[in-house]
N, CA, C and O atoms as a GROMACS GRO file, in nm:
protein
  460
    1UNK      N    1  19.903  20.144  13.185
    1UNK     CA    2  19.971  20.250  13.114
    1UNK      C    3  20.052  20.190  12.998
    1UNK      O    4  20.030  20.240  12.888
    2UNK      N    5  20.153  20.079  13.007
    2UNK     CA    6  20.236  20.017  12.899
    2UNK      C    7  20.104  19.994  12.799
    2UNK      O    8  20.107  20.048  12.688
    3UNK      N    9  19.982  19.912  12.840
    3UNK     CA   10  19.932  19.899  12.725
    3UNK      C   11  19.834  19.982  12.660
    3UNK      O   12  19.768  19.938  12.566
    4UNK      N   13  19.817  20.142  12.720
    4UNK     CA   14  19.786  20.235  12.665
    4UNK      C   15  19.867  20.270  12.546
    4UNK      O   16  19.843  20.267  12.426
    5UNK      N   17  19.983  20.308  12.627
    5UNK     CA   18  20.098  20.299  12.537
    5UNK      C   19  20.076  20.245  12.394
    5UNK      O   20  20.019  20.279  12.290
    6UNK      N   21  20.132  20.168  12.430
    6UNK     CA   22  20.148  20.022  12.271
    6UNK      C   23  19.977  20.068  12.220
    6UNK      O   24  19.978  20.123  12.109
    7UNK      N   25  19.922  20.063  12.244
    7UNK     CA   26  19.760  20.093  12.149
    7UNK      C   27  19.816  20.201  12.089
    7UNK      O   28  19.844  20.191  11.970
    8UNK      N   29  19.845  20.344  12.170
    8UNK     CA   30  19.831  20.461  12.115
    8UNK      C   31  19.990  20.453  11.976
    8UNK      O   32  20.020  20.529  11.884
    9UNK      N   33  20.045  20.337  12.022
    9UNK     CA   34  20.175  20.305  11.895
    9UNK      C   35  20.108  20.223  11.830
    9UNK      O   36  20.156  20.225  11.716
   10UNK      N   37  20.029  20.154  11.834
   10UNK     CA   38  19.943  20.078  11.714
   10UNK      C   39  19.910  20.165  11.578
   10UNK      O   40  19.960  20.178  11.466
   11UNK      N   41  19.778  20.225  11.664
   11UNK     CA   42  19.698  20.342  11.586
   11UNK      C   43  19.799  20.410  11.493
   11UNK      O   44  19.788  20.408  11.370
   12UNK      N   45  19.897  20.470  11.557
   12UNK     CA   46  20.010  20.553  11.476
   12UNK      C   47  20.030  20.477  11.401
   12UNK      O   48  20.019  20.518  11.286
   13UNK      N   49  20.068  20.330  11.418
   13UNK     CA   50  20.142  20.240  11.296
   13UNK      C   51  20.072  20.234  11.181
   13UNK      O   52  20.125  20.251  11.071
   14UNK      N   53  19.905  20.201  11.203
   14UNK     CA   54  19.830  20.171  11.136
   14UNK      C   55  19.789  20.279  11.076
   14UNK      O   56  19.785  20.254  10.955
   15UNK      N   57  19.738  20.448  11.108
   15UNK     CA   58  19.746  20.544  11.064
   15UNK      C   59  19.802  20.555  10.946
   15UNK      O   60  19.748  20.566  10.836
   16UNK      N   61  19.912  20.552  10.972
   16UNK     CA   62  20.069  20.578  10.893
   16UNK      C   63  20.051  20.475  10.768
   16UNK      O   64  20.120  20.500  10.670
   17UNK      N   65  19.991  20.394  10.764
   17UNK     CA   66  19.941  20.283  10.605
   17UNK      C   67  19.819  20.302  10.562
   17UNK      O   68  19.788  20.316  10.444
   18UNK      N   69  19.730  20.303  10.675
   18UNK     CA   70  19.582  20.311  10.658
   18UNK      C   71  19.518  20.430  10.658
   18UNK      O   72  19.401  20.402  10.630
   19UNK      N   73  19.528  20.568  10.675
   19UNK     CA   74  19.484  20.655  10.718
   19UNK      C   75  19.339  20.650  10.769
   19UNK      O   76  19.295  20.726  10.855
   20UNK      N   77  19.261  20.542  10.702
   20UNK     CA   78  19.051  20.602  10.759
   20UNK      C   79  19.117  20.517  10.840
   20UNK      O   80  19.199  20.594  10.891
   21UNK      N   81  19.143  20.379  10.900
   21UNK     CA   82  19.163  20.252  10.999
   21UNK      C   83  19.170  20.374  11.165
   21UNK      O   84  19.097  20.388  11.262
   22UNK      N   85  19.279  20.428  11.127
   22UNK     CA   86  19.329  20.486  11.232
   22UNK      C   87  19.187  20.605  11.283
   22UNK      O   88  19.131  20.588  11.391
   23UNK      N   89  19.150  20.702  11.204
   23UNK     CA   90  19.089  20.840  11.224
   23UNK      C   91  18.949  20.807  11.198
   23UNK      O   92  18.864  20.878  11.251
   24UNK      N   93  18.919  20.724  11.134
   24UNK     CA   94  18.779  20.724  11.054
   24UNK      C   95  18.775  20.808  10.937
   24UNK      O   96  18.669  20.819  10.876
   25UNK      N   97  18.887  20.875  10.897
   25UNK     CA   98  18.802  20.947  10.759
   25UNK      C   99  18.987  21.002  10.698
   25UNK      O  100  19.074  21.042  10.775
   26UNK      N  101  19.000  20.989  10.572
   26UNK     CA  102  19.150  21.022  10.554
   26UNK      C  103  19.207  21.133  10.572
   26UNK      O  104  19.137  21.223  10.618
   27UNK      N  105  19.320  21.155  10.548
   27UNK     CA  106  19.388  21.317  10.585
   27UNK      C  107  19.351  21.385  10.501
   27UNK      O  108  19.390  21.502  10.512
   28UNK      N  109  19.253  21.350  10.364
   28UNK     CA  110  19.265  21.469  10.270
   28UNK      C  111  19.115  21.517  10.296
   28UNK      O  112  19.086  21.636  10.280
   29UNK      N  113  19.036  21.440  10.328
   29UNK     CA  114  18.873  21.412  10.369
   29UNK      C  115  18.871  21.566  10.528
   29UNK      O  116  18.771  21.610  10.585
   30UNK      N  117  18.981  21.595  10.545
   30UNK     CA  118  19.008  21.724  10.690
   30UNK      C  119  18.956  21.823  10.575
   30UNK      O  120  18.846  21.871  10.600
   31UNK      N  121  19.024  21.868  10.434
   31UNK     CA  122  19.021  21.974  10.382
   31UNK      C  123  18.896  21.975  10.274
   31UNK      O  124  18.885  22.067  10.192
   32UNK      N  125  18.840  21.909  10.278
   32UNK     CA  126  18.725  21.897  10.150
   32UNK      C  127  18.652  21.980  10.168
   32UNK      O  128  18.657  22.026  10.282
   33UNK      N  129  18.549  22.042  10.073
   33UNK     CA  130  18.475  22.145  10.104
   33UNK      C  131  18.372  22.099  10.158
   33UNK      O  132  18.353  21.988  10.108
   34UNK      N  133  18.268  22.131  10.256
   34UNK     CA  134  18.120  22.104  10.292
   34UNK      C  135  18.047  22.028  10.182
   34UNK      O  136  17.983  21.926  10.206
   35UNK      N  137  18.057  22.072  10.082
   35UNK     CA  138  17.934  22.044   9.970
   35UNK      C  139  17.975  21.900   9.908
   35UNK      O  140  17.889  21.823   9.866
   36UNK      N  141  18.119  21.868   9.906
   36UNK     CA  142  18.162  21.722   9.884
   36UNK      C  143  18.135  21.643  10.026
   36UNK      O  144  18.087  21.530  10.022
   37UNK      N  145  18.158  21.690  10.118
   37UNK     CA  146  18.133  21.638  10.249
   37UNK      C  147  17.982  21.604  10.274
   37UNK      O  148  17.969  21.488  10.312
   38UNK      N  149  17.895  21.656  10.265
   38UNK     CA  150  17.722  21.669  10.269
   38UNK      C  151  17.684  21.592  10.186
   38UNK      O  152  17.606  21.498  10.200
   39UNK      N  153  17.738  21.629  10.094
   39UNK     CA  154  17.707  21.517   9.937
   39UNK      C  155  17.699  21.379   9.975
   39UNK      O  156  17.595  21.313   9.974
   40UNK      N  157  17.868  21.316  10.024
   40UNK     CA  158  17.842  21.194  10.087
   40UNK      C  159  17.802  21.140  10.188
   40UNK      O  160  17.834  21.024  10.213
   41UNK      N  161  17.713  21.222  10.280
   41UNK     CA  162  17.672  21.195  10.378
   41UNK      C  163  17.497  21.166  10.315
   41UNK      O  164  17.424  21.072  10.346
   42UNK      N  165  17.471  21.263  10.235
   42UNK     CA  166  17.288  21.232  10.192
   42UNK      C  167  17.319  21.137  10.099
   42UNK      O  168  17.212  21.081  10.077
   43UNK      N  169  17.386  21.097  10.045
   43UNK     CA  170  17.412  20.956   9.985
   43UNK      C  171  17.376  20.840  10.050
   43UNK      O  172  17.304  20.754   9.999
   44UNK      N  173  17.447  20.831  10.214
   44UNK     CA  174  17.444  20.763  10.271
   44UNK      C  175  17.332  20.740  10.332
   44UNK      O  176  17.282  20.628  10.336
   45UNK      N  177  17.269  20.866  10.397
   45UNK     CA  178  17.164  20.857  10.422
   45UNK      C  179  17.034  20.802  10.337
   45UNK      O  180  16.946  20.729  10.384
   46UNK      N  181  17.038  20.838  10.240
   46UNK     CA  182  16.942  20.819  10.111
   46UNK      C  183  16.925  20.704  10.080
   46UNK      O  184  16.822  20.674  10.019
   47UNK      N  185  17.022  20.608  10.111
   47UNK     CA  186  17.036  20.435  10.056
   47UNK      C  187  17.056  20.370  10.174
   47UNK      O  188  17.086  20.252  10.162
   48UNK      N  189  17.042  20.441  10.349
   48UNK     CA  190  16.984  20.335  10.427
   48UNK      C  191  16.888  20.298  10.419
   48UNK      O  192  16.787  20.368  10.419
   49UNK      N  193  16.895  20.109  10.404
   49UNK     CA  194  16.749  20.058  10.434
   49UNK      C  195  16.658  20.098  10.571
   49UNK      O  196  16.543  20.141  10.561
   50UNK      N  197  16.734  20.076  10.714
   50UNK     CA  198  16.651  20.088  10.818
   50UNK      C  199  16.550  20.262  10.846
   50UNK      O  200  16.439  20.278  10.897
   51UNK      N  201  16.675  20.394  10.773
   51UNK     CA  202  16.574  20.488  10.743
   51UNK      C  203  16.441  20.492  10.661
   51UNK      O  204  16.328  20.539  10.677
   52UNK      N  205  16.522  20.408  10.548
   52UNK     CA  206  16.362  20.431  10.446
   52UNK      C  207  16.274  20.363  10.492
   52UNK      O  208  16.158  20.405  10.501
   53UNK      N  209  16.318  20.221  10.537
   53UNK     CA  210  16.178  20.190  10.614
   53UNK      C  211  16.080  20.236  10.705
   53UNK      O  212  15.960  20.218  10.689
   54UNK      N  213  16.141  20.309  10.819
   54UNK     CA  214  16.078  20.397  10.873
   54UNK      C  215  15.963  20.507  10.869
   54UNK      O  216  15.865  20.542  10.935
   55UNK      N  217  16.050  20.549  10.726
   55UNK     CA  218  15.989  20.655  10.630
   55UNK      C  219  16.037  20.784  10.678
   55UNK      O  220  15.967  20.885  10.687
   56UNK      N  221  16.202  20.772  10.720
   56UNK     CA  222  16.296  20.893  10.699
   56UNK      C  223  16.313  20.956  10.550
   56UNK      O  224  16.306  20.896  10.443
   57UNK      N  225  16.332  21.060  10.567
   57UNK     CA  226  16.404  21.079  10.440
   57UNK      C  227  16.491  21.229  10.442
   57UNK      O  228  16.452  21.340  10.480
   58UNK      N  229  16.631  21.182  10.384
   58UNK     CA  230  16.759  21.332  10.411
   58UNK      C  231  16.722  21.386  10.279
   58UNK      O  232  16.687  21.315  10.184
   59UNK      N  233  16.734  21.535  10.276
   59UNK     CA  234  16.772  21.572  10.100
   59UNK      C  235  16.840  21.697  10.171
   59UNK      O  236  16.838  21.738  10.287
   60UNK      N  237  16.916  21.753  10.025
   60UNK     CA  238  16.965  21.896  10.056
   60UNK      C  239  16.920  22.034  10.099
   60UNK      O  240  16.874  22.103  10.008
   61UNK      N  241  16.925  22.078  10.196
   61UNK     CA  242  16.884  22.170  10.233
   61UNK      C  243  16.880  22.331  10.132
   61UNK      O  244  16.953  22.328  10.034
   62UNK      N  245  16.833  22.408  10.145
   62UNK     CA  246  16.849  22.530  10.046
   62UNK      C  247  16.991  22.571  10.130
   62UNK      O  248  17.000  22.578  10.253
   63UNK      N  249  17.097  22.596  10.034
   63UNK     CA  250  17.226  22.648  10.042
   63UNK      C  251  17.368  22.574  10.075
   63UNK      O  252  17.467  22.553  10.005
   64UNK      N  253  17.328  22.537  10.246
   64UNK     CA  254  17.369  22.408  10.288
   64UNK      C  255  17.341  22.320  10.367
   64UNK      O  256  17.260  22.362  10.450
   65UNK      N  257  17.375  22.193  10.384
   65UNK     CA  258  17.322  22.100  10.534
   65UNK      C  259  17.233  22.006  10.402
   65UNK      O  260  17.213  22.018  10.282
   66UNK      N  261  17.193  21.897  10.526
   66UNK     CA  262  17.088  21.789  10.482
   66UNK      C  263  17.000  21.779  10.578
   66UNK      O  264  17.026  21.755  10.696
   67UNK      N  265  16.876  21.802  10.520
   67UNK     CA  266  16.743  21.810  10.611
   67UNK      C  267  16.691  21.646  10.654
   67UNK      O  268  16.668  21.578  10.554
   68UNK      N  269  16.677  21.594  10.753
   68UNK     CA  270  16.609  21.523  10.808
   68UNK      C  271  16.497  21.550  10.838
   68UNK      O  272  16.471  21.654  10.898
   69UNK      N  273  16.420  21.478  10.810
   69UNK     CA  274  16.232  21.433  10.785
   69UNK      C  275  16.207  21.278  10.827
   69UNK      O  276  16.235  21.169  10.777
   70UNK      N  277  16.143  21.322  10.941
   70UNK     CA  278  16.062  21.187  10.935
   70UNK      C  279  15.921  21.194  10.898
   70UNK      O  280  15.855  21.266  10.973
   71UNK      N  281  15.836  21.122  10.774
   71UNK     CA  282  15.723  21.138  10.745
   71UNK      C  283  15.710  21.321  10.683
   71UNK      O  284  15.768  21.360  10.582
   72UNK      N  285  15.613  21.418  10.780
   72UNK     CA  286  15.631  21.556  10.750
   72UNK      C  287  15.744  21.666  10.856
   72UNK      O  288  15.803  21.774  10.861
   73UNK      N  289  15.712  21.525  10.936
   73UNK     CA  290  15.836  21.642  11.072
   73UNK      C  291  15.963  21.616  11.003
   73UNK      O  292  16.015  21.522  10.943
   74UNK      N  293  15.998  21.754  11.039
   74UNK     CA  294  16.119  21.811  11.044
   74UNK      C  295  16.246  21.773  11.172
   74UNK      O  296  16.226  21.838  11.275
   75UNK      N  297  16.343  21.700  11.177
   75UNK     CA  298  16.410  21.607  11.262
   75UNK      C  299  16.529  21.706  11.294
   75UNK      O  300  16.536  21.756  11.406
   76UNK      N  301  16.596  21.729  11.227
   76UNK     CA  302  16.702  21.799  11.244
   76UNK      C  303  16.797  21.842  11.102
   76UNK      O  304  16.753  21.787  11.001
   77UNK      N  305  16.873  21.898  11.087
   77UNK     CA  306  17.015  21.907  11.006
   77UNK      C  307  17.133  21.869  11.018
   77UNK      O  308  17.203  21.887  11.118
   78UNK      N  309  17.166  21.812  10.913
   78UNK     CA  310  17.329  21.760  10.907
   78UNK      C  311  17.412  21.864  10.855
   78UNK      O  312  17.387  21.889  10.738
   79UNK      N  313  17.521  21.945  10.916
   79UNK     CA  314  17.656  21.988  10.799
   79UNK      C  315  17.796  21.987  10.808
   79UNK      O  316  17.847  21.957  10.916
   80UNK      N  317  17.856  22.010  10.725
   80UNK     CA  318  17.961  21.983  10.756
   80UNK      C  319  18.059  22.089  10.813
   80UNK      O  320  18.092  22.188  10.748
   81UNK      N  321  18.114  22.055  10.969
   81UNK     CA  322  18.196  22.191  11.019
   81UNK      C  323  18.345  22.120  11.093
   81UNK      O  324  18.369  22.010  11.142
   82UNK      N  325  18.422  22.241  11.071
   82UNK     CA  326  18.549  22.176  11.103
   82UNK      C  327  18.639  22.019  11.129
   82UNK      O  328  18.704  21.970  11.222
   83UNK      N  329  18.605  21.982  11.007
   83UNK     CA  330  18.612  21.853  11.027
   83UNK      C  331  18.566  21.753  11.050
   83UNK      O  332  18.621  21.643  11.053
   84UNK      N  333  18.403  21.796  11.077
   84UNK     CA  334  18.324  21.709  11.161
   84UNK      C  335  18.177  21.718  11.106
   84UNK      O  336  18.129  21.830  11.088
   85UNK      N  337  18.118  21.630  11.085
   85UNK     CA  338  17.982  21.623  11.086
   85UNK      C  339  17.901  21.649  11.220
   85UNK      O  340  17.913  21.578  11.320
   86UNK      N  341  17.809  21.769  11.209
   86UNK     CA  342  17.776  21.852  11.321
   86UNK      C  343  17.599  21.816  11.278
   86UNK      O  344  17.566  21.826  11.159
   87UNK      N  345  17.537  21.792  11.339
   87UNK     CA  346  17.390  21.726  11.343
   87UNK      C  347  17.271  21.864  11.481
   87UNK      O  348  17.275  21.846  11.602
   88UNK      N  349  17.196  21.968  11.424
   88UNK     CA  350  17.137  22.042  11.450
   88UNK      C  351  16.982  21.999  11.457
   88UNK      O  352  16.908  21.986  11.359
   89UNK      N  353  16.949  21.980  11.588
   89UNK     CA  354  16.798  21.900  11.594
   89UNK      C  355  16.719  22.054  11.556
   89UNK      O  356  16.761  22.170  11.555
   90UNK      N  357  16.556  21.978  11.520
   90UNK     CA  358  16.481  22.048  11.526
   90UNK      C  359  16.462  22.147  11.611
   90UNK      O  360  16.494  22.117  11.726
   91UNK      N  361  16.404  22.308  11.591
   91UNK     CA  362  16.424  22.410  11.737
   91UNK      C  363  16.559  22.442  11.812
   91UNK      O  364  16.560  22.504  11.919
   92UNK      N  365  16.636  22.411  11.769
   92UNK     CA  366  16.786  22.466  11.817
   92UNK      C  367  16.818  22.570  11.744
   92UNK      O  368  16.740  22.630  11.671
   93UNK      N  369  16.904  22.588  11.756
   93UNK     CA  370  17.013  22.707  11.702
   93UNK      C  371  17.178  22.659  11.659
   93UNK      O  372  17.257  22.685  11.569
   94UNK      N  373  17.174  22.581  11.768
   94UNK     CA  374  17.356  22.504  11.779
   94UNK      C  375  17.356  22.357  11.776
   94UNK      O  376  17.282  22.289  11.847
   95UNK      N  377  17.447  22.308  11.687
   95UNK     CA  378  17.423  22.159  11.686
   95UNK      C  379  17.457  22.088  11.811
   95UNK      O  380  17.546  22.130  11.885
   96UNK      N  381  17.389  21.984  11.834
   96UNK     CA  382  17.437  21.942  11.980
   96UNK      C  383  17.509  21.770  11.995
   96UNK      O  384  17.546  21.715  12.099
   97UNK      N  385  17.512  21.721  11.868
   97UNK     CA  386  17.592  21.629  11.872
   97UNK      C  387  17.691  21.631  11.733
   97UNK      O  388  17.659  21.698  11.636
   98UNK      N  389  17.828  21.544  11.736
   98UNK     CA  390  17.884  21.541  11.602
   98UNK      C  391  17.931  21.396  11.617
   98UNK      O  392  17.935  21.324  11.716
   99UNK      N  393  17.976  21.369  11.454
   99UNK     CA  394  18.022  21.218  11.436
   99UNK      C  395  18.132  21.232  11.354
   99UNK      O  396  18.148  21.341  11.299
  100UNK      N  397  18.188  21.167  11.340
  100UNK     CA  398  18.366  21.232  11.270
  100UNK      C  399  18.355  21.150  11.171
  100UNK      O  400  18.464  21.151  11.114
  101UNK      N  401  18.267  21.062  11.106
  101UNK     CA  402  18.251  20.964  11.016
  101UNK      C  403  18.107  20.964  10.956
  101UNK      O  404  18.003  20.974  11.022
  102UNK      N  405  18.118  20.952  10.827
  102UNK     CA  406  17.958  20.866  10.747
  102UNK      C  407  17.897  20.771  10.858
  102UNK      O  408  17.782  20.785  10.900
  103UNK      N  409  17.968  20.690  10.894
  103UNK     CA  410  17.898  20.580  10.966
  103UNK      C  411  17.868  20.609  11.077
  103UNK      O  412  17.802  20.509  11.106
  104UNK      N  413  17.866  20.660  11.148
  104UNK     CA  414  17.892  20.751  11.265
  104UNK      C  415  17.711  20.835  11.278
  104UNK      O  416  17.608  20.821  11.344
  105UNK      N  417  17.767  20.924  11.164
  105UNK     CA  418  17.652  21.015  11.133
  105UNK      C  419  17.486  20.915  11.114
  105UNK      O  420  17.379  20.954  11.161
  106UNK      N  421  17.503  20.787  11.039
  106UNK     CA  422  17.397  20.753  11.021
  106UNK      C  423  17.300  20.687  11.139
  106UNK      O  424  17.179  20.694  11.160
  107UNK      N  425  17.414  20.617  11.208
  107UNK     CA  426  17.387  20.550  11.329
  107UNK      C  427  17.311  20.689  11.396
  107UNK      O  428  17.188  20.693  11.400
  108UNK      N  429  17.387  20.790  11.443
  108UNK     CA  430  17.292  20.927  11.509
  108UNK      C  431  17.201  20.942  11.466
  108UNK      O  432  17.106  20.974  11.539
  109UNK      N  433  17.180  20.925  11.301
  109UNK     CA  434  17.059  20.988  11.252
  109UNK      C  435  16.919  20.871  11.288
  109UNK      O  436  16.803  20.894  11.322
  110UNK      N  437  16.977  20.767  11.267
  110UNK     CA  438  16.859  20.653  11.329
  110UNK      C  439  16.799  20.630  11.439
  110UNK      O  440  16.691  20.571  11.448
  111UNK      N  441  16.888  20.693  11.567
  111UNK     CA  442  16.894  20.699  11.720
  111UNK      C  443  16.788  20.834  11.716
  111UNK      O  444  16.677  20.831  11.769
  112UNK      N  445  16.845  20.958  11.642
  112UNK     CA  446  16.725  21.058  11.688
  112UNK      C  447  16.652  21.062  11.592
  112UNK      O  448  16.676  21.178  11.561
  113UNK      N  449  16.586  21.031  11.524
  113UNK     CA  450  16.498  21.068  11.401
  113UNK      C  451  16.398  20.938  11.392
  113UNK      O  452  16.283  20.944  11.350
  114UNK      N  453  16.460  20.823  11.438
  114UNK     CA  454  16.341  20.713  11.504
  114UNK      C  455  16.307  20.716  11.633
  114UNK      O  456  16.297  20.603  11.682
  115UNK      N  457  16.285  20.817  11.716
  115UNK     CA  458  16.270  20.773  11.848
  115UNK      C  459  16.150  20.778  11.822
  115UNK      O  460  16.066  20.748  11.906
   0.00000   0.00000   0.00000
């Protein structure tokens, strides 16, 4: 418990200078709109090497989200919701995993979109 403690007073310390260190993503990165949020996520996606090799590929969806493709299949959608990058597989309705970070998100996208 003490050294739960002291961690959970770390984080705060470090928070409090660092803001992404602490949260993964800064305090102003909570209020951004989707479309700046999505933006840098198919960025990211777009300039992984281990996707393109594969022969993934993200682009923008019509309206919003980023479509995942592997080859001609259709993998899933990325968008951005309450704070969170929310990842909607193929044939769903409701997204069923999220990542609170770019880095986060890509790692997911490599785990389901290369299986």
């Amino acid at each position: 418990m003490y050294l739960a403690r002291r961690w959970g007073d770390a984080r705060a310390a470090i928070g409090e200078r660092f803001p992404r260190a602490a949260t993964g993503y800064c305090v102003e990165e909570r209020g951004m709109s989707a479309a700046i949020m999505e933006s840098r996520l198919l960025i990211a996606l777009g300039t992984d090497a281990d996707l393109s090799a594969s022969g993934c590929a993200a682009e923008a969806g019509e309206g919003a989200g980023i479509i995942i493709r592997h080859g001609e299949h259709y993998r899933g959608a990325w968008s951005w919701q309450s704070g969170a990058y929310a990842f909607t597989p193929a044939g769903y309705s409701q997204f069923t995993c999220q990542a609170q970070t770019i880095d986060e998100a890509v790692i997911v996208t490599r785990q389901l979109a290369l299986r």
